[in-house]
C-alpha positions in Angstrom: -4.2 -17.7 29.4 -5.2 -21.8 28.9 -4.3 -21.7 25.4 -1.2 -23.4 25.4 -2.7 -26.6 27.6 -5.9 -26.4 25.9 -3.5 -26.9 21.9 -1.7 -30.3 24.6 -5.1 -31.2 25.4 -6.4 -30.8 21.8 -3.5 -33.1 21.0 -4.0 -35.6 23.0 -7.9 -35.6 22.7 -6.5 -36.6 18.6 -4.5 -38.7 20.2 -6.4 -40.9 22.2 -8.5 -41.4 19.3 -5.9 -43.4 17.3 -3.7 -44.6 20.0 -4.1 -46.8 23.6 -2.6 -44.8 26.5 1.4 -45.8 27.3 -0.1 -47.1 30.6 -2.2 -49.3 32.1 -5.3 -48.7 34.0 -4.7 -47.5 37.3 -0.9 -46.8 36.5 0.6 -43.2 37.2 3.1 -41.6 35.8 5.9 -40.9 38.1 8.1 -38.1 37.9 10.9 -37.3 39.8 11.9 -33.8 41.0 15.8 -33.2 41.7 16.4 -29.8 42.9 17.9 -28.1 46.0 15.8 -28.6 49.0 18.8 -27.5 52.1 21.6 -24.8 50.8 22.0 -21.6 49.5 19.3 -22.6 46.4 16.7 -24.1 48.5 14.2 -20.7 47.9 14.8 -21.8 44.3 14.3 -25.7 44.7 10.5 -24.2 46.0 9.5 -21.9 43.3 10.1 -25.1 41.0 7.8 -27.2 43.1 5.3 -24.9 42.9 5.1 -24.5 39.5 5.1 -28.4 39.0 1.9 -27.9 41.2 0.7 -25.2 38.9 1.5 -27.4 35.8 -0.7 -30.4 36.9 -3.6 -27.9 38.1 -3.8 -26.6 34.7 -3.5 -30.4 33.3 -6.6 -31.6 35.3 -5.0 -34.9 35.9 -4.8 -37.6 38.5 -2.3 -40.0 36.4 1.1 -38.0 37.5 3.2 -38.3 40.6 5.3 -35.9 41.9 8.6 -37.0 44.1 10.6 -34.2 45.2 14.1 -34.6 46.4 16.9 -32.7 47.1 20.1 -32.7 45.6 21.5 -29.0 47.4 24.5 -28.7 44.5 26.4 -31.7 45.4 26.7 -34.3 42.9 26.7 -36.9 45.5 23.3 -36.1 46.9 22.0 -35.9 43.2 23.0 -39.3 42.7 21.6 -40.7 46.4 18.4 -39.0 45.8 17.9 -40.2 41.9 19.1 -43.9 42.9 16.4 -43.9 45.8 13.6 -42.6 43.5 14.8 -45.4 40.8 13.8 -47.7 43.5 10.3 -46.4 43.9 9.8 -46.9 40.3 10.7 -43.8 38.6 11.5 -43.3 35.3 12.1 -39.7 34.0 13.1 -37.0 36.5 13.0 -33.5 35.9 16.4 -31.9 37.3 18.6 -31.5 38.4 19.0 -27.7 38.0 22.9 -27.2 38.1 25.3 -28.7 36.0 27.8 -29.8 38.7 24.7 -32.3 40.6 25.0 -34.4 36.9 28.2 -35.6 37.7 27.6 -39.1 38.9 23.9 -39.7 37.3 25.3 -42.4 34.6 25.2 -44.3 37.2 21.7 -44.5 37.3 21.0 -46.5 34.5 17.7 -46.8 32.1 16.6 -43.5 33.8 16.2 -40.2 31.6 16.8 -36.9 33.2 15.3 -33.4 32.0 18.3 -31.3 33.5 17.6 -27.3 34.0 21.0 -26.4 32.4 21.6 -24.5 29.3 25.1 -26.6 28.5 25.0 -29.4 26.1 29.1 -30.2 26.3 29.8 -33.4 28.3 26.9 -34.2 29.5 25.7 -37.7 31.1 24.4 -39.7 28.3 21.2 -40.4 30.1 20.5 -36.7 30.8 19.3 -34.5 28.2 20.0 -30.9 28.5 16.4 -28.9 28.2 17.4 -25.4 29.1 17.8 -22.5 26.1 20.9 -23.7 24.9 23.3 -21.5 22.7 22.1 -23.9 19.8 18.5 -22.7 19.8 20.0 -19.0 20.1 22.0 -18.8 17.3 19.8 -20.7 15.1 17.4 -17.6 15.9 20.0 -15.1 15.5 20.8 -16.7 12.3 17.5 -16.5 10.6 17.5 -13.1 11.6 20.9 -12.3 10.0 19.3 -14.1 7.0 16.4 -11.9 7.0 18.1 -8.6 7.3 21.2 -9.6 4.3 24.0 -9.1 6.8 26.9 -11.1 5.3 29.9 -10.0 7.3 29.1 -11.0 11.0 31.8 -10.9 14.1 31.2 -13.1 16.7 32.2 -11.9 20.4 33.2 -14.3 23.3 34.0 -13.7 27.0 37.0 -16.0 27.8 34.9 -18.0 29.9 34.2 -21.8 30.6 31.3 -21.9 28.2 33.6 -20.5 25.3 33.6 -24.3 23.4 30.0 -24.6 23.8 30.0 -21.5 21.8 32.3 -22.6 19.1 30.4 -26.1 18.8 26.9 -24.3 18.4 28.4 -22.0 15.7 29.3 -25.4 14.0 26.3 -27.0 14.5 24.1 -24.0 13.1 26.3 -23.6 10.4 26.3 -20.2 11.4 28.5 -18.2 9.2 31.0 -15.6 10.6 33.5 -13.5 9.1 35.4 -13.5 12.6 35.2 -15.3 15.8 36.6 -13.3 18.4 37.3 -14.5 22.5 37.8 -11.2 24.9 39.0 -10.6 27.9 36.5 -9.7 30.7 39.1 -7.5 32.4 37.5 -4.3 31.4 41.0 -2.3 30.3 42.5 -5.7 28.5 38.7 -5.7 26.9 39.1 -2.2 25.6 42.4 -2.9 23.9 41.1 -6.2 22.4 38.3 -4.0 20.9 40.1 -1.2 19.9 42.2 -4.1 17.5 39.0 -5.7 16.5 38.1 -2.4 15.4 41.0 -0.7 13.6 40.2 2.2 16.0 43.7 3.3 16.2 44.1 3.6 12.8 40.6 5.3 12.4 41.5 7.5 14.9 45.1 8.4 13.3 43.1 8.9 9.9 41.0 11.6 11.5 44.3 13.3 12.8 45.3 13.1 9.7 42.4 14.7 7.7 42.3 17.7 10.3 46.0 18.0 9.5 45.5 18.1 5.7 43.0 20.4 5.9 44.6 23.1 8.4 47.4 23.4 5.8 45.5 23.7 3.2 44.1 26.7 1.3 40.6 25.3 0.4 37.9 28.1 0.4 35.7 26.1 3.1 38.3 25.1 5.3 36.8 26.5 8.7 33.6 24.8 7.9 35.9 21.4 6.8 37.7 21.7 9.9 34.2 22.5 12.0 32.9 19.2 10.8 35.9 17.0 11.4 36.5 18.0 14.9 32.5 16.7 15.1 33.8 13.0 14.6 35.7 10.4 16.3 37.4 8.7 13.6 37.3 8.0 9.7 37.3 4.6 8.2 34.7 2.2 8.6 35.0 -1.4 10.2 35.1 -4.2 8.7 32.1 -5.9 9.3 27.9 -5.3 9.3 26.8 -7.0 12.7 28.4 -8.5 15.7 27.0 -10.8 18.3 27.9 -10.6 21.4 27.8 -14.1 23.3 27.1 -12.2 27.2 25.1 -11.0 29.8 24.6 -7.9 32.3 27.1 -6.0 33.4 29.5 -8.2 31.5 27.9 -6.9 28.3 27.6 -3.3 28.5 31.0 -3.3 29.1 31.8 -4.6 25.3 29.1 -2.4 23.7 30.6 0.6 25.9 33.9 0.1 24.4 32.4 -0.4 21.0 31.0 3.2 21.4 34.4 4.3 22.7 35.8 2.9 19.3 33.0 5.2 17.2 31.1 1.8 16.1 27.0 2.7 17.1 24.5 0.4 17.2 22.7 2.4 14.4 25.4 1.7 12.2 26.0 -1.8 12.6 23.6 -4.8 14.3 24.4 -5.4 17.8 22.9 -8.8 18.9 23.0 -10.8 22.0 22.1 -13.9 24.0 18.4 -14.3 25.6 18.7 -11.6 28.2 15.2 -13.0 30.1 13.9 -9.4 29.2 16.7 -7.7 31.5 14.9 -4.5 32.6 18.1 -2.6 33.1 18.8 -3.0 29.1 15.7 -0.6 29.0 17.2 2.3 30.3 20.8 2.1 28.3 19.3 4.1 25.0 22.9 4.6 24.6 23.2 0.9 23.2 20.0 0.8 21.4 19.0 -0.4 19.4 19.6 -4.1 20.6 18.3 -7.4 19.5 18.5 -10.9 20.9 16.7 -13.9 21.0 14.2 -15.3 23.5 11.5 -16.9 24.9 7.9 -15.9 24.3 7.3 -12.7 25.8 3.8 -12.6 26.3 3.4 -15.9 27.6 6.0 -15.1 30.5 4.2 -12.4 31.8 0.9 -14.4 31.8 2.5 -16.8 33.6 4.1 -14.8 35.7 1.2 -13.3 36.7 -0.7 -16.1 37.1 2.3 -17.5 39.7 1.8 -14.5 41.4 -1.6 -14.4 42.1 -1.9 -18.2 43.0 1.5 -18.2 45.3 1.7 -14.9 46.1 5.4 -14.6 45.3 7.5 -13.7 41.9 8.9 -16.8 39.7 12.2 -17.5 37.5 12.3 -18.6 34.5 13.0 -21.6 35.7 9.8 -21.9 37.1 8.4 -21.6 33.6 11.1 -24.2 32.1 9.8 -27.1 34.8 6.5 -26.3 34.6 6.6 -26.7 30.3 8.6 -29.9 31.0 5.7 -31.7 33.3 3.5 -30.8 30.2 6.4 -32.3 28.0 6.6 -35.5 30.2 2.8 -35.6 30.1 2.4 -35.3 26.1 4.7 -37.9 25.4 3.0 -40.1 27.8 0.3 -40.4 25.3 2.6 -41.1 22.1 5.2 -43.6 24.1 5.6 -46.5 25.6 7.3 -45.0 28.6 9.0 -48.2 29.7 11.0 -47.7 26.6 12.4 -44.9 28.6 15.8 -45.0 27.0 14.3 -44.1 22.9 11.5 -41.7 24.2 13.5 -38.8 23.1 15.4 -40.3 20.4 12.9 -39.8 17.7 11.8 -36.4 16.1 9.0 -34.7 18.0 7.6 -31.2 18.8 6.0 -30.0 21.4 4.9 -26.3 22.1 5.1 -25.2 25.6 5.4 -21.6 27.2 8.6 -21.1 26.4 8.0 -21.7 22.6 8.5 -25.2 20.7 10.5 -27.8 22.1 12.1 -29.7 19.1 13.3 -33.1 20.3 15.7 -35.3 18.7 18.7 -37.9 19.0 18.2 -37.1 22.5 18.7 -33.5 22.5 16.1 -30.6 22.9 16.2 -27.4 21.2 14.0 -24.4 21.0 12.2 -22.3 18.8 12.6 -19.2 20.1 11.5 -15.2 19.0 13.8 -12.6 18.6 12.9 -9.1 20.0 14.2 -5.6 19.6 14.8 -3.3 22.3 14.8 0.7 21.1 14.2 4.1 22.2 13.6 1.9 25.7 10.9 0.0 24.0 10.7 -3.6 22.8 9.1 -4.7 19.3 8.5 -8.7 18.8 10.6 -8.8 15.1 9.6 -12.5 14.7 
């Protein structure tokens, strides 16, 4: 359960050994905490204090502060609260949580924030995204696709507002993809868009016209030809060996339903998808098994989980686990940094491994190394 502090504590046990501490005697490090405190999030803004709480139990230290403040989900408040904080002394604030409160924070200058989001498109330059991040996903899904010889990949996005993102990340990983495909989430314009993508028209006309051939024929097996065709769907095989779909509940079984309907299974072809936080209801679908997809560390989620439980009495999110990795973060780099240089601390290449998996940190920019699972028969198997 303490092995991940006691590898940071390990660390900075080494470190200490070769290094002075960033800070002076006496001098704490103070973190600010941006997250909804009033509003329809403020149940969330809670669970994310708690776990800070949990973070520094586990730590065993005196040297960090923690200043919570609210910023609901107005950008205006986020920018009060972080401006009022800067005045108290604070340096490196964890949060906010929502992309829309980072709106006005380059205003608050020579000030890093740790932001909750997943999106890395115009962003702040003093905030650094530090959520899972379609980056860190499809570098996963990539080595996967490496391991497993797949060379013909489609790439499947809903026409939605993180759609660049997606195309950017692609880039970056230098992913490659036979086609890149952006559908509809309208589920009968979604079925059409699939039924193109996968010739299933045609496939199905090909079967029509087997059955045809053969009822006219005079072939000594016809009824047992004929028996066997009316078994399929369609003849022809697609195009490609995997597909990735770039979505999430409901939203997703809706394109792997209609790429049954078009006779493509999931035991013919990969289907892969983004981090689904271990989405219970993908369990019971056998239909689209199997599945994979990228994600955090399993194992540790459901120790921390349970330890959240037990010590609050009440279930986490996995944003919870995402702060409370950060204040270890913050923490770690304390003792490698001059932290009045707050502006280059995550500039250079460093590594830190936290619940979640490793943070990679760089040109101020996090990613993760994350595992990839496989869900099956209702079951799930860590691939890597």
């Amino acid at each position: 359960m303490y092995k991940f502090f006691k590898i940071i504590l390990l660390t900075i046990i080494i470190g200490l050994s070769n290094n002075q501490h960033a800070f002076a005697d006496n001098e704490k490090i103070k973190i600010g905490l941006l997250i909804p405190l009033s509003g329809e999030y403020k149940e969330l803004g809670q669970l994310i204090i708690k776990s800070t709480r949990m973070a520094l139990d586990d730590i065993g230290t005196n040297e960090i502060e923690i200043y919570p403040r609210n910023t609901n989900i107005d950008p205006n408040i986020a920018l009060q609260s972080a401006l009022e904080l800067k005045k108290e002394g604070v340096k490196i604030f964890i949060g906010p949580i929502f992309f829309k409160s980072l709106l006005y924070l380059d205003e608050v200058e020579d000030v890093v924030f740790l932001s909750l989001t997943n999106k890395t498109k115009d962003l702040p330059n003093n905030v650094i995204s530090s959520g899972v991040n379609s980056l860190s996903q499809i570098n996963t899904i990539k080595k996967f696709l490496e391991l497993n010889e797949k060379k013909k990949t489609i790439f499947l996005t809903p026409d939605l507002d993180y759609k660049d993102e997606i195309k950017r990340a692609i880039k970056d990983s230098k992913l490659k993809v036979y086609k890149h495909f952006v559908y509809d989430t309208e589920p009968t314009i979604l079925t059409n868009q699939i039924e193109e993508i996968t010739n299933y028209k045609i496939r199905k006309q090909n079967l029509a016209d087997e059955i045809y051939r053969v009822e006219n024929s005079d072939l000594p097996d016809k009824e047992k030809q004929l028996e066997k065709l009316k078994k399929r769907y369609t003849i022809g095989n697609v195009n490609f060996d995997s597909v990735i779909i770039s979505d999430f509940d409901e939203s997703l079984k809706s394109v792997i339903t209609s790429l049954l309907y078009t006779d493509v299974s999931p035991r013919k072809k990969l289907f892969i998808t983004f981090n689904q936080w271990f989405d219970e209801s993908l369990f019971q679908e056998v239909n689209i098994q199997p599945l994979y997809y990228p994600s955090i560390n399993k194992e540790n989620l459901e120790n921390f989980n349970k330890k959240f439980e037990k010590k609050f009495n009440e279930k986490p999110n996995h944003l919870s686990l995402l702060s409370y990795d950060l204040l270890g973060l913050i923490y770690y780099l304390s003792f490698q940094n001059d932290l009045s240089n707050i502006n280059d601390l995550f500039k250079k290449k460093n590594s830190f491994k936290g619940k979640i998996g490793i943070f990679d940190i760089k040109n101020n920019k996090i990613n993760h190394r994350l595992n990839f699972y496989e869900i099956d028969e209702g079951k799930i198997k860590e691939i890597f």
